[in-house]
TORMIKE-398879 format. One record per residue (C-alpha): x, y, z; residue number from 1. Coordinates in nm, 4 decimals, padded with zeros to 6 digits. Layout:
! TORMIKE-398879
- xx;yy;zz;nr
- X;Y;Z;NUM
...
! end
This chain:
! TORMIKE-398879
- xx;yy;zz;nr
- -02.5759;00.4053;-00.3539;1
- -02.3070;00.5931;-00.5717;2
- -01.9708;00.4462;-00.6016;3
- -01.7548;00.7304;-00.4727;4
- -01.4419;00.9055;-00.7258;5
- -01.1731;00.8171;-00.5089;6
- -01.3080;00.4654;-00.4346;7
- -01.2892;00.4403;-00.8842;8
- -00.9630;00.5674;-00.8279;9
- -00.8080;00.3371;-00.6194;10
- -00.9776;00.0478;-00.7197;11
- -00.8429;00.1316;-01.1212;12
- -00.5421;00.2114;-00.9326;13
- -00.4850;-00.1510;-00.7925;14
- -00.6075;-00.3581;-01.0588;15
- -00.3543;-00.1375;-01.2784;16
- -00.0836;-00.3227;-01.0748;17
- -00.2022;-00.6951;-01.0934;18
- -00.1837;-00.6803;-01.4516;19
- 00.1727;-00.5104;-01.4513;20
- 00.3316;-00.7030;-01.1845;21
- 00.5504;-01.0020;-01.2581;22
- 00.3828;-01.1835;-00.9214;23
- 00.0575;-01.2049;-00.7522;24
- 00.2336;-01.3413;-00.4308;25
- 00.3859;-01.1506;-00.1153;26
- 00.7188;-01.0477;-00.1567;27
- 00.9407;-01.3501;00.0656;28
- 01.2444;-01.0888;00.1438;29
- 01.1284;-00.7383;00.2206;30
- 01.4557;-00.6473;00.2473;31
- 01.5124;-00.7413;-00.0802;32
- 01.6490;-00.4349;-00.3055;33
- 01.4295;-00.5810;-00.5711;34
- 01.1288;-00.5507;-00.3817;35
- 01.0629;-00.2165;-00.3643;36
- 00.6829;-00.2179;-00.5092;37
- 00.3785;-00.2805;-00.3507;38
- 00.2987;-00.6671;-00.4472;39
- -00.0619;-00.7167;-00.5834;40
- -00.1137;-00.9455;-00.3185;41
- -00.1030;-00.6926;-00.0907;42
- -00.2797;-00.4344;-00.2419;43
- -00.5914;-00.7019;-00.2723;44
- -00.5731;-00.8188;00.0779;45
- -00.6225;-00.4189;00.1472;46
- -00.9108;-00.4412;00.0148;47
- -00.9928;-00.7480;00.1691;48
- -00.9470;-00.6168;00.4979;49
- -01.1438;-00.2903;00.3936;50
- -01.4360;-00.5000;00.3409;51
- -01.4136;-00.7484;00.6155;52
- -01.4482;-00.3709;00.8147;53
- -01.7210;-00.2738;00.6396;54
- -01.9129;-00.6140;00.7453;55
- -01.8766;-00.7319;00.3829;56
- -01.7880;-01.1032;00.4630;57
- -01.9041;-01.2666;00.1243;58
- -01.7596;-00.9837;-00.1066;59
- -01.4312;-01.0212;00.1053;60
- -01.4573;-01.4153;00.0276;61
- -01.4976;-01.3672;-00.3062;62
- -01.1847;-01.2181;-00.3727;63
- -00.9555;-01.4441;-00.1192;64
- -01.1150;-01.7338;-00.3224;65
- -01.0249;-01.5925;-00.6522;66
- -00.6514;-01.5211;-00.5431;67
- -00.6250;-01.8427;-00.4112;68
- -00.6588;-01.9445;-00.7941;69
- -00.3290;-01.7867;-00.8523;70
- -00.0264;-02.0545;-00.8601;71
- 00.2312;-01.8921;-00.7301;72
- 00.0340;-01.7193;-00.4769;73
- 00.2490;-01.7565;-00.1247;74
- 00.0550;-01.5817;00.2101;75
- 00.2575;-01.4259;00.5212;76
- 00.2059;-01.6503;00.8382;77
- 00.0045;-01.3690;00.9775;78
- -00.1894;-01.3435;00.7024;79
- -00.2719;-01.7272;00.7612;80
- -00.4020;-01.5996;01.1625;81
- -00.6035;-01.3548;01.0148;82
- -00.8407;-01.4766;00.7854;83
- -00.8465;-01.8164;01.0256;84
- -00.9758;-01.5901;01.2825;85
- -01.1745;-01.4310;01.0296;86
- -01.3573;-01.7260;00.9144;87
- -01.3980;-01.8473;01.2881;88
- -01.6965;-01.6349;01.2685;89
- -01.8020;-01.5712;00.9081;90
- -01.9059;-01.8189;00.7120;91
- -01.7398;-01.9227;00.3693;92
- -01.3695;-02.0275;00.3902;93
- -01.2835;-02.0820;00.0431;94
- -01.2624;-02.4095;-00.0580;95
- -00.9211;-02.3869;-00.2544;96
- -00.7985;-02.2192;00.0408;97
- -00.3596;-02.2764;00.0362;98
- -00.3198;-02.4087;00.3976;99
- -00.4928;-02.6365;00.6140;100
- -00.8086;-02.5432;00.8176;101
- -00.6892;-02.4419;01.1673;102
- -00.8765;-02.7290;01.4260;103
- -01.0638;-02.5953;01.7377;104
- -00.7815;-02.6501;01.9609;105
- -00.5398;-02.4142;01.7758;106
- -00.8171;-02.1307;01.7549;107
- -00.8645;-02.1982;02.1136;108
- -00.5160;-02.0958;02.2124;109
- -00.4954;-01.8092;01.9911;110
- -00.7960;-01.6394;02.0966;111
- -00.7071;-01.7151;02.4590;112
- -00.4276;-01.4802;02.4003;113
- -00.6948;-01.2031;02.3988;114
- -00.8909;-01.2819;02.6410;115
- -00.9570;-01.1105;02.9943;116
- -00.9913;-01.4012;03.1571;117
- -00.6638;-01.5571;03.0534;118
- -00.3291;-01.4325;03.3071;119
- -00.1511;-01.4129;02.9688;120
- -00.3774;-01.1367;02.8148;121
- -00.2238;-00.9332;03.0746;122
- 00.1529;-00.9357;02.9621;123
- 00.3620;-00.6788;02.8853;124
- 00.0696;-00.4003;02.8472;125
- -00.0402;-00.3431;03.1678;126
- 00.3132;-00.2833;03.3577;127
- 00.3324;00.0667;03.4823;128
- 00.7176;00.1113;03.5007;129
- 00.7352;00.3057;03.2049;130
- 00.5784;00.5619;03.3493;131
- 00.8191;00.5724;03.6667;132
- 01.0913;00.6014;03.3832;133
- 00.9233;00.9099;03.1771;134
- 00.8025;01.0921;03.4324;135
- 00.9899;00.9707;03.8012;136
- 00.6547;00.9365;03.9486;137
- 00.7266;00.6691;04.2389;138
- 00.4794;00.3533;04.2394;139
- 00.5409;00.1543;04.5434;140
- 00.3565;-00.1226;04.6813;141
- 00.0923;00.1089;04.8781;142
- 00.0281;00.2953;04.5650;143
- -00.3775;00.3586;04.6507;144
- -00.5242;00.2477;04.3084;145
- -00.8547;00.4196;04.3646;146
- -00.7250;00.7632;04.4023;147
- -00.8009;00.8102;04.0793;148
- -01.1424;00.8685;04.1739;149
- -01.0413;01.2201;04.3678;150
- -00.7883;01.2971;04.0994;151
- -00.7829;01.5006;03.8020;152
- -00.4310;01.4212;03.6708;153
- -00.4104;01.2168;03.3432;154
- -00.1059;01.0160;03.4872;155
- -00.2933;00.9166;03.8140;156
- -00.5668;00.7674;03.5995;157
- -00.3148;00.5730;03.3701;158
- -00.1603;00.4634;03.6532;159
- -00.4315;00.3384;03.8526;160
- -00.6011;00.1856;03.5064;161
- -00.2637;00.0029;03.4528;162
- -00.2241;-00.1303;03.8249;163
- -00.6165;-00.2659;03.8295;164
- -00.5475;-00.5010;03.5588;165
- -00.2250;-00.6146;03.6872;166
- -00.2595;-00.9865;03.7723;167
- -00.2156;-01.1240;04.1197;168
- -00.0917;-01.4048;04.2491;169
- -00.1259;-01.5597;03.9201;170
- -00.4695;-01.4905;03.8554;171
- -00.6226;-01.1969;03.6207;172
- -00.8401;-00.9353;03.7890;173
- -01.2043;-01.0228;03.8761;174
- -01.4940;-00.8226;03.6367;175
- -01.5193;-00.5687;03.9057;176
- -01.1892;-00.4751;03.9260;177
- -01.1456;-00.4462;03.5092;178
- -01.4833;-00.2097;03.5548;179
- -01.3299;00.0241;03.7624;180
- -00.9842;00.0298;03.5712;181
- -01.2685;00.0889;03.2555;182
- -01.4153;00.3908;03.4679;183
- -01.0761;00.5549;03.5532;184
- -00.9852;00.5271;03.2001;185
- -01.3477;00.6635;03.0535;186
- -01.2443;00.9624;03.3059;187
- -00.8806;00.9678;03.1464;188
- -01.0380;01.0078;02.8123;189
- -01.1926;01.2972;02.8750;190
- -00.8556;01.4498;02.9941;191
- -00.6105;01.6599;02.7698;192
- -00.3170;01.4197;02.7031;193
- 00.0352;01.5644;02.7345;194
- 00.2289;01.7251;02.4267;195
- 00.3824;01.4457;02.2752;196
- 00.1548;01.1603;02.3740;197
- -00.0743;01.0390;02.1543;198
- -00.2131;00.7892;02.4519;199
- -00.0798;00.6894;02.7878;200
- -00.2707;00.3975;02.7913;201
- -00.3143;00.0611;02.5443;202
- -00.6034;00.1545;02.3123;203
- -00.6047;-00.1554;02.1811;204
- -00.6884;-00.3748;02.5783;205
- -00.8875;-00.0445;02.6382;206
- -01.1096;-00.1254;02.3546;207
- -01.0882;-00.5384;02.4620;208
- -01.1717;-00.4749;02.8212;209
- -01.4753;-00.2466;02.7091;210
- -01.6349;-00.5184;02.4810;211
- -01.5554;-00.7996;02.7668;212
- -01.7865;-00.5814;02.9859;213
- -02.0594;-00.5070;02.7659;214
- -02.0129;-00.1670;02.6798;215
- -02.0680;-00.1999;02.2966;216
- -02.1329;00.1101;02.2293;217
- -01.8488;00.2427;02.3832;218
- -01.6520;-00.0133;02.2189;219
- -01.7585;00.0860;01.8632;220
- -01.6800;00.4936;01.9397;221
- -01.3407;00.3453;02.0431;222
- -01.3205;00.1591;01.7717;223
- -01.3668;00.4292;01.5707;224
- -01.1629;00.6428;01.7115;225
- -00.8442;00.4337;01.6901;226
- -00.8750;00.2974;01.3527;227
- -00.8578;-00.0482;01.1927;228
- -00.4883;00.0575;01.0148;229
- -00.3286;00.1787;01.3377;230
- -00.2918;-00.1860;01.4792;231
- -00.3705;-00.3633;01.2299;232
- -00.3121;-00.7603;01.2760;233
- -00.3638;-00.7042;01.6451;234
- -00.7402;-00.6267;01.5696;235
- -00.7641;-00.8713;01.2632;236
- -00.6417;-01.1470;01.4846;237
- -00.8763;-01.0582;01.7971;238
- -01.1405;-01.1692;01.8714;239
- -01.3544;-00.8546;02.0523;240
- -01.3082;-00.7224;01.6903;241
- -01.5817;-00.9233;01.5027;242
- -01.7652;-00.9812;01.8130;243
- -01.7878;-00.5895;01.7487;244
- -01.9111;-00.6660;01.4090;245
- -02.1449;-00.8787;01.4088;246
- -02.3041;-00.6797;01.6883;247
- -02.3559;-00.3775;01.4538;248
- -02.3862;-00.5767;01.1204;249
- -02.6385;-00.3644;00.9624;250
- -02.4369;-00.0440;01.0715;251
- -02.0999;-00.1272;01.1156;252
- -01.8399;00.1222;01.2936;253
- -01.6469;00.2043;01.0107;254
- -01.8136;00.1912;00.7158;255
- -01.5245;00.1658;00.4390;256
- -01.7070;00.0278;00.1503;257
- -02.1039;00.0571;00.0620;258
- -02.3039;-00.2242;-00.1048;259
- -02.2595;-00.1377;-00.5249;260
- -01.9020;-00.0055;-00.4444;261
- -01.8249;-00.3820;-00.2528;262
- -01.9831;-00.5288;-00.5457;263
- -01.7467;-00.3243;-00.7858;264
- -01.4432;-00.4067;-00.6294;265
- -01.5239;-00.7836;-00.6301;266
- -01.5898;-00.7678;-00.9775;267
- -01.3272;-00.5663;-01.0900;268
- -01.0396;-00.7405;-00.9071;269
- -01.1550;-01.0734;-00.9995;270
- -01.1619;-00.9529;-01.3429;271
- -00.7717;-00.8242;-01.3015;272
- -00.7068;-01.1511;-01.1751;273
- -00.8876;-01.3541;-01.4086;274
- -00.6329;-01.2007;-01.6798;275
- -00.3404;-01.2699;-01.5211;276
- -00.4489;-01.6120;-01.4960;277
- -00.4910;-01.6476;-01.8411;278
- -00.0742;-01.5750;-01.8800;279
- 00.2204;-01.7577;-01.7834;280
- 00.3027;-01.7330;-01.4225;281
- 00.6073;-01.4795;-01.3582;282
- 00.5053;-01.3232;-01.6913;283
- 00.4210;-00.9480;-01.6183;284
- 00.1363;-00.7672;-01.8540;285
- 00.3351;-00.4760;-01.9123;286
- 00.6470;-00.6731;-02.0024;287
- 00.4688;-00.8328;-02.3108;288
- 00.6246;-00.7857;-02.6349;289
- 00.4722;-00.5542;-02.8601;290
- 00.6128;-00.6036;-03.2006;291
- 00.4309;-00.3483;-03.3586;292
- 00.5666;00.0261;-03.4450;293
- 00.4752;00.2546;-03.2063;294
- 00.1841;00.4472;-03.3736;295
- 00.0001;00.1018;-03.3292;296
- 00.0947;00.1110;-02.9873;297
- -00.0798;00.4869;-02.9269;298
- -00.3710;00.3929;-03.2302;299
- -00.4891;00.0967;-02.9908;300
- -00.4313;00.2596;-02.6473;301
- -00.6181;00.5713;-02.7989;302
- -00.8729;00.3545;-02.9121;303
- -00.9640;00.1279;-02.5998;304
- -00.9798;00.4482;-02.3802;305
- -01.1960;00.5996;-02.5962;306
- -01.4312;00.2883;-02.5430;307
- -01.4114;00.2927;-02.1826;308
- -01.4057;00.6436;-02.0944;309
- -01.5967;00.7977;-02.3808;310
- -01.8512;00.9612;-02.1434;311
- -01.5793;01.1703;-01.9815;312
- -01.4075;01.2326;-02.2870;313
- -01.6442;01.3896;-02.4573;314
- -01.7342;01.6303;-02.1431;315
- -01.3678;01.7367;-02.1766;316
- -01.4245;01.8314;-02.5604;317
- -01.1872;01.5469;-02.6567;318
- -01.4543;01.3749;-02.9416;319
- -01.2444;01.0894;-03.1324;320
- -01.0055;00.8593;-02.9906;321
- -00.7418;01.0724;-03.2517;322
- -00.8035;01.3659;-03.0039;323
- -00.6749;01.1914;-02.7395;324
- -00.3161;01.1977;-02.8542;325
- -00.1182;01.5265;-02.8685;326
- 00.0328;01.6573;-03.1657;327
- 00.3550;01.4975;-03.2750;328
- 00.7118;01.6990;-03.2509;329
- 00.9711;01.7277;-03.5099;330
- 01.3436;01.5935;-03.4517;331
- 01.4531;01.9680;-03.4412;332
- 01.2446;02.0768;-03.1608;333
- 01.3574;01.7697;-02.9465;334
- 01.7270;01.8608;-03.0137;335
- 01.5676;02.2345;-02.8233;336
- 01.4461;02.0406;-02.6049;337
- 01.7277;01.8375;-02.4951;338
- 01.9585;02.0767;-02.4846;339
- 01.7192;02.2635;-02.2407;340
- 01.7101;01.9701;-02.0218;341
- 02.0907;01.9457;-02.0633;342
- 02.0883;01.5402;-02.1076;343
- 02.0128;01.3932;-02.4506;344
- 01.6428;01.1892;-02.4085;345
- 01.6236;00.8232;-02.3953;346
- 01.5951;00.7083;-02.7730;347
- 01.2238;00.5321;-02.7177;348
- 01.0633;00.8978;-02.5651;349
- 01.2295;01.0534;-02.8902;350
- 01.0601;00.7927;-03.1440;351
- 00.7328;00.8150;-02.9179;352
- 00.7375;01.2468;-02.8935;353
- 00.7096;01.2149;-03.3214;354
- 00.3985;00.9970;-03.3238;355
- 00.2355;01.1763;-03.0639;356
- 00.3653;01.4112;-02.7694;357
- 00.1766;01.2593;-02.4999;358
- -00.2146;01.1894;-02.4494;359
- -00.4775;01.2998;-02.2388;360
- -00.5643;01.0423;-01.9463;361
- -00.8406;01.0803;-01.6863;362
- -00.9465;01.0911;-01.2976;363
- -00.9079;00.7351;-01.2996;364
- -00.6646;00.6508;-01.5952;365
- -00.2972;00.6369;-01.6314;366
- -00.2640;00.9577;-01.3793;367
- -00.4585;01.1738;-01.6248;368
- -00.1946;01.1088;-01.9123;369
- 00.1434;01.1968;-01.9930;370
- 00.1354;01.5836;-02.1340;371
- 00.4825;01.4715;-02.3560;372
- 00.8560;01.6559;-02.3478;373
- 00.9160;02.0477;-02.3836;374
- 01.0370;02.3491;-02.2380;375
- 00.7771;02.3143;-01.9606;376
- 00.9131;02.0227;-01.8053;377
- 01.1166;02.0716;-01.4980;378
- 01.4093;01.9770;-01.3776;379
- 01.4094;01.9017;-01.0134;380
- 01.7159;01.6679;-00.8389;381
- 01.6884;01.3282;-00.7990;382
- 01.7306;01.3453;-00.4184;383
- 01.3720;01.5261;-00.3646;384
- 01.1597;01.2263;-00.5348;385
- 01.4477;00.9664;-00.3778;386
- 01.1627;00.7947;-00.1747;387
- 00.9421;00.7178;-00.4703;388
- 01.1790;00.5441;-00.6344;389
- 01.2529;00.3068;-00.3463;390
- 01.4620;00.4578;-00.1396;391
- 01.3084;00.4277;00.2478;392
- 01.5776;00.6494;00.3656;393
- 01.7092;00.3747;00.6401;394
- 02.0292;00.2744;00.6139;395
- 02.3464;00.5322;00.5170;396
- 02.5285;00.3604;00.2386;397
- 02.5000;00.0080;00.0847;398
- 02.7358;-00.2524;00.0111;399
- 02.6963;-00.4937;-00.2558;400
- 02.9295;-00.6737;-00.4778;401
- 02.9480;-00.5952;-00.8563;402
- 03.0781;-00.7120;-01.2072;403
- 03.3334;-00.4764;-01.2944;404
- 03.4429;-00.4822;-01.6594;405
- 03.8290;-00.5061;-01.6496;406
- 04.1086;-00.5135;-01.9911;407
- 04.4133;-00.7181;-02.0254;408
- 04.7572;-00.5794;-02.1372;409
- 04.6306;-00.7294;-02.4829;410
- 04.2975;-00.4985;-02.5007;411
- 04.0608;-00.8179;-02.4388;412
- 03.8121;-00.7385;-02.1719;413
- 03.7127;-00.9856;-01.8889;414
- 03.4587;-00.9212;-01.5701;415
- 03.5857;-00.9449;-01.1738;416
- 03.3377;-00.9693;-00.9077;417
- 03.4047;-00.6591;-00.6523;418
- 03.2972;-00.5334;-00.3341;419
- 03.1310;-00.1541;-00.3778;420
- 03.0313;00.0662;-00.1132;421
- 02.7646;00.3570;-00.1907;422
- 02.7325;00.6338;00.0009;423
- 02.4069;00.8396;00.0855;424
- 02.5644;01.1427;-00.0485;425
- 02.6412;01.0593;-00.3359;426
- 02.4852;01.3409;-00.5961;427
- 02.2569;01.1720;-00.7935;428
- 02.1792;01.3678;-01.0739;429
- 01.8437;01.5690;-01.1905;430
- 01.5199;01.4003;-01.2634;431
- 01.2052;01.5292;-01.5240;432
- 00.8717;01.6485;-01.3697;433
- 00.5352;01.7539;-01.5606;434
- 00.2185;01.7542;-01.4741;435
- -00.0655;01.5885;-01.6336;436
- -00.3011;01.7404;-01.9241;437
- -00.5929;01.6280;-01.7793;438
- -00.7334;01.6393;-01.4429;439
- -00.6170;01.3291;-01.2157;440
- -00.6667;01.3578;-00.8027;441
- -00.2876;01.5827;-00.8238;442
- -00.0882;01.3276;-01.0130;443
- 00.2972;01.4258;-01.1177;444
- 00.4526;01.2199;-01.3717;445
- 00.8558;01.1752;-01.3341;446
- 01.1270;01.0551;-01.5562;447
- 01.4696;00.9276;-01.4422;448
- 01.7296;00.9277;-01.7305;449
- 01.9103;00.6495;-01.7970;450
- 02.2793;00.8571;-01.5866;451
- 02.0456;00.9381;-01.3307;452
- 01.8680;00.6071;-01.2871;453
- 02.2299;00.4182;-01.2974;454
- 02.3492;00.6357;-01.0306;455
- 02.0692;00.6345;-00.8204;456
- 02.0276;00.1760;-00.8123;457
- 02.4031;00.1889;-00.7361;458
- 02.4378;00.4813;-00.4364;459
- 02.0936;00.3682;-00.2875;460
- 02.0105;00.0353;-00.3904;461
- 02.3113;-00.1584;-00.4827;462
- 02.1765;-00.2472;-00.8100;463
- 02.3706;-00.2292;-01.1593;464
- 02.0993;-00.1259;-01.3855;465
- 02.1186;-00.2068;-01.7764;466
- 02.2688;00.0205;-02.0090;467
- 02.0120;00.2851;-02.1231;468
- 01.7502;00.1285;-01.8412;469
- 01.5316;00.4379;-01.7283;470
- 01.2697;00.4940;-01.4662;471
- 00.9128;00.6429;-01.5729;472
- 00.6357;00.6678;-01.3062;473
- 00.3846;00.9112;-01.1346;474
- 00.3212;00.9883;-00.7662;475
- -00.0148;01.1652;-00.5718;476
- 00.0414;01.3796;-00.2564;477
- -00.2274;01.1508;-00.1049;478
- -00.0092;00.8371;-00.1949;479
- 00.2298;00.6143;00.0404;480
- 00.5690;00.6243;-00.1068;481
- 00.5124;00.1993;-00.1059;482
- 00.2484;00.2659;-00.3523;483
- 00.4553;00.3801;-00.6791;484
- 00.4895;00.1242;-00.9296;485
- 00.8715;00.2023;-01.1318;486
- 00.8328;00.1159;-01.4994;487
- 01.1615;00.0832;-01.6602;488
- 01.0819;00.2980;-01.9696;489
- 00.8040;00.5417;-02.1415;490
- 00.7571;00.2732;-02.4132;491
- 00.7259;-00.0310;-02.1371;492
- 00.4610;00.2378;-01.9054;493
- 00.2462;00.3072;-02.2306;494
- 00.2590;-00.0875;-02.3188;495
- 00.0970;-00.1832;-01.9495;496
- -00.1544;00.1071;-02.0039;497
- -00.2550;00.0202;-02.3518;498
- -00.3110;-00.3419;-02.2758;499
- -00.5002;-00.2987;-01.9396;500
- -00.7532;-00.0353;-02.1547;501
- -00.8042;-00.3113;-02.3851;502
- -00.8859;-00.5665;-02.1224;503
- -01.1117;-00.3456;-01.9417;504
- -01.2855;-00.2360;-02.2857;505
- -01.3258;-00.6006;-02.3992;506
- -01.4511;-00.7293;-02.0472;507
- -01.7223;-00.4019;-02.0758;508
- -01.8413;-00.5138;-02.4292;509
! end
C-alpha cells in the first residue's frame, strides 16, 4: 500500500516540531500565555491514538515506548486512563512506562463506570428534563414509554429512549428494556433531527448500549458515524471501544492509518525523537547557535534538501541544490521595498534577502519555501491572522504586571514593577503575507515586525517581548489555529529547517 501525500505531510509536519520545540512534555498550565504551541507530546500521542484506531497496537507501542525515553516527559492524568485502558486489552505496555501499572481492582472500577449493568453508568445522560426545558413538552409519571412505537415524532422517541434506561429503584434496566430503548432510538435515527440539533440523544451510551446487546455491526456504523475526535477520552477510556476493535481487527471501523504508512510514522517519529535525545533537555533544535555567516546557513540547508527531496526537485526543473535558492537583492531595492511596506525590515531578513531572496520548499517541506521580500508581499492587519499567533479570542483584555523603565531627576534610569491592562481593541498594527514558490497543500507564510509583534504580546498576551523580537510562521486553511508553531525570527525559522534537512538526509544515507 502507498503512503498517502497528506499522511507525508503531516507526519514531516510533526516531526518538524519535536526537533524545534524546547520540550517533549505536555504543557502543565494551559493557561499559560507561554503556551500557546502545540507541545510535541501532543502531537505524537495524536498519532498514537490514530493508530490505536486503526487497530495498530504494536506500531502505537512503539512510539509510547520511545517517548517514554524522553526525561522530562510529564503525561496528563487522563492520558495515564487511557493507555491503562488501552493496554487492558492489547498486549505490550512498555516497560519504561512513567507510572505504575494500574492493579485489577482499579481497572475494575473504571470500566464499571461504563458499564450497563452498573446504576452509575446511568448518571446524568439519561435524564429527560432537558427536554421539558427546550421544548415544554410535559413528562409526568404516566408518561407511556412505548408510545414511541405508534409515533413518528423525533422527540417522542428521545424521550421514550431516555426514560427506558432510567434506573429504578436503584437498579439499572433489565436487557429487554435497554433493547427496546435501542429500537426506539434505531427508529429515531432514521428521523430528520431539528435545525439546530446535531443529536437529541447521547451518541456516545447509544453506541455502548448497542455493543452491550450484540449489535456489532450496528455498533461499528455508529462508530463511524460519530467519530473517534468528537469524544475523544470518553471512547479511549471505554471499554465497548476496543471490544469494538478487536471484533473487526482485520477491518477496523475507521481505518486512519494503513500498514507501510503505520510503519512510516513509527519510524519517522522515533527517529525525531531519537535526535532530541541526543541534546540537552530544554534545549530546542532550532534555538542552536549557528556561528556561521549566513550563506553557510542557506549553502547547507540548500544542500540537505537537495539530498532528500532530489526526486521532486528535479520534476520541478530545479537541478542543483544552487537552484534552490532565489536570486539575491541589492541594499537599494530593499530600501523600495521597505518603503513600500512602510516599516523598515528586521535587520536579519535584510542580511538574508542579499544572499538569497528566499528558496523553493516542497509538498512536504518548510510550507513549500519562503518566496523572499518585494513588492508582491501584502500587507494585511494584524487582527485577521490574530488567532495564529495565539490569540484564542476568549477573554477581552489582559492584565499582567510589567517592568517599566523609569529616570531619576539626575537622568539615571531604574525599572518599577506595574500593573498594565490591555485591551482587545487595541490596533495592532499590519502584518506581511506571501505565498509560497512552490506548491505546498495552500501554505501562507506571515511575518510580524518587530512594532507589530510588541504590540500584539502586550494587548493580547501580556507579554513584553525583546527589543527587535519578531514573529515568522506559516498557516494551511486545513490547519487548527493550535497547530502553528511561532518562530521568533526568519534567521531562527531557516536555522530549525536547515538542521532538521540535515538530520533527515543523514538518517536516509
Amino acid at each position: 500500500m502507498a503512503i498517502r501525500k497528506e499522511v507525508r505531510s503531516v507526519l514531516r509536519w510533526t516531526c518538524d516540531q519535536i526537533c524545534a520545540s524546547d520540550l517533549i512534555a505536555f504543557p502543565l498550565d494551559y493557561n499559560s500565555p507561554t503556551c500557546y504551541d502545540p507541545q510535541p507530546a501532543e502531537l505524537i500521542i495524536r498519532f498514537v491514538d490514530d493508530l490505536i484506531v486503526s487497530c495498530k497496537p504494536d506500531a502505537a507501542n512503539a512510539i509510547l515506548g520511545k517517548l517514554f525515553q524522553v526525561p522530562e516527559f510529564c503525561n496528563m492524568p487522563q492520558g495515564e486512563r487511557t493507555f491503562e485502558f488501552f493496554w487492558s486489552y492489547f498486549l505490550g505496555r512498555p516497560t519504561n512506562t512513567p507510572w505504575p501499572q494500574w492493579d485489577e481492582k482499579r481497572l475494575a472500577e473504571e470500566k464499571r463506570l461504563s458499564d450497563p449493568e452498573n446504576v452509575r453508568f446511568y448518571d446524568g445522560w439519561s435524564d429527560a428534563s432537558w427536554i421539558t426545558e427546550t421544548q415544554g413538552i410535559a413528562i409526568g409519571d404516566d408518561y407511556d414509554v412505548h408510545q414511541w412505537k405508534d409515533s413518528s415524532d423525533c422527540w417522542t422517541q428521545s424521550i421514550c429512549a431516555h426514560l427506558l434506561c432510567q434506573p429504578k429503584d436503584g437498579r439499572p434496566p433489565s436487557r429487554e428494556t435497554l433493547q427496546e430503548a435501542f429500537e426506539a432510538l434505531e427508529k429515531l435515527s432514521t428521523m430528520t433531527l431539528p435545525a439546530g440539533y446535531g443529536n437529541i440523544f447521547n451518541d456516545r451510551s447509544y453506541f455502548i448500549i448497542t455493543m452491550y446487546l450484540g449489535h456489532f455491526q450496528r455498533a461499528c456504523e455508529i462508530f463511524q458515524q460519530i467519530g473517534i475526535y468528537r469524544f475523544g477520552d470518553e471512547f479511549f477510556c471505554n471499554p465497548a471501544f476496543y471490544q469494538l476493535l478487536m471484533t473487526f481487527m482485520s477491518d477496523p471501523p475507521i481505518k486512519r492509518y494503513n500498514a507501510e504508512e503505520a510503519k512510516e510514522i513509527v519510524q519517522q517519529v522515533c527517529t525525531a525523537l531519537d535526535t532530541k535525545l541526543e541534546r540537552p533537555s530544554g534545549v530546542s533544535i532550532h534555538k542552536e547557535p549557528i556561528e556561521s555567516p549566513v550563506s553557510d546557513l542557506l549553502q547547507r540547508l540548500s544542500i540537505a534538501a537537495f539530498s532528500v527531496y532530489h526526486g521532486d526537485y528535479l520534476a520541478a526543473g530545479i537541478n542543483s541544490p544552487a537552484d534552490i535558492l532565489l536570486p539575491a537583492i541589492t541594499a537599494e531595492r530593499i530600501t523600495e521595498i521597505e518603503q513600500h511596506l512602510g516599516a523598515p525590515l528586521p535587520p536579519d531578513v535584510k542580511e538574508i534577502a542579499m544572499v538569497a531572496n528566499g528558496f523553493y520548499g516542497g509538498w512536504n517541506f518548510a510550507g513549500g519555501g519562503w518566496s523572499g521580500i518585494s513588492k508582491n508581499v501584502s500587507v494585511c492587519p494584524a487582527d485577521d491572522c490574530a488567532m495564529w499567533m495565539g490569540d484564542d479570542g476568549e477573554d477581552d483584555f489582559q492584565s499582567t504586571q510589567t517592568n517599566e523603565t523609569r529616570t531619576r531627576d539626575d537622568g539615571s534610569t531604574y525599572e518599577e514593577l506595574v500593573d498594565t491592562q490591555y485591551d482587545d481593541e487595541t490596533e495592532l498594527g499590519n502584518v506581511y503575507v506571501s505565498s509560497a514558490p512552490a506548491d505546498c497543500d495552500g501554505y501562507i507564510h506571515f511575518m510580524c515586525p518587530p512594532e507589530t509583534w510588541r504590540t500584539f504580546q502586550k494587548a493580547r498576551r501580556g507579554i513584553k517581548s525583546p527589543d527587535g523580537e519578531y514573529a515568522v510562521f506559516y498557516h494551511a486553511p486545513w490547519q487548527d489555529s493550535s497547530d502553528v508553531h511561532i518562530f521568533k525570527s526568519l534567521t531562527e525559522w531557516l536555522t530549525n529547517v536547515m538542521l532538521s534537512i540535515e538530520t533527515e538526509a543523514e538518517a536516509s544515507e
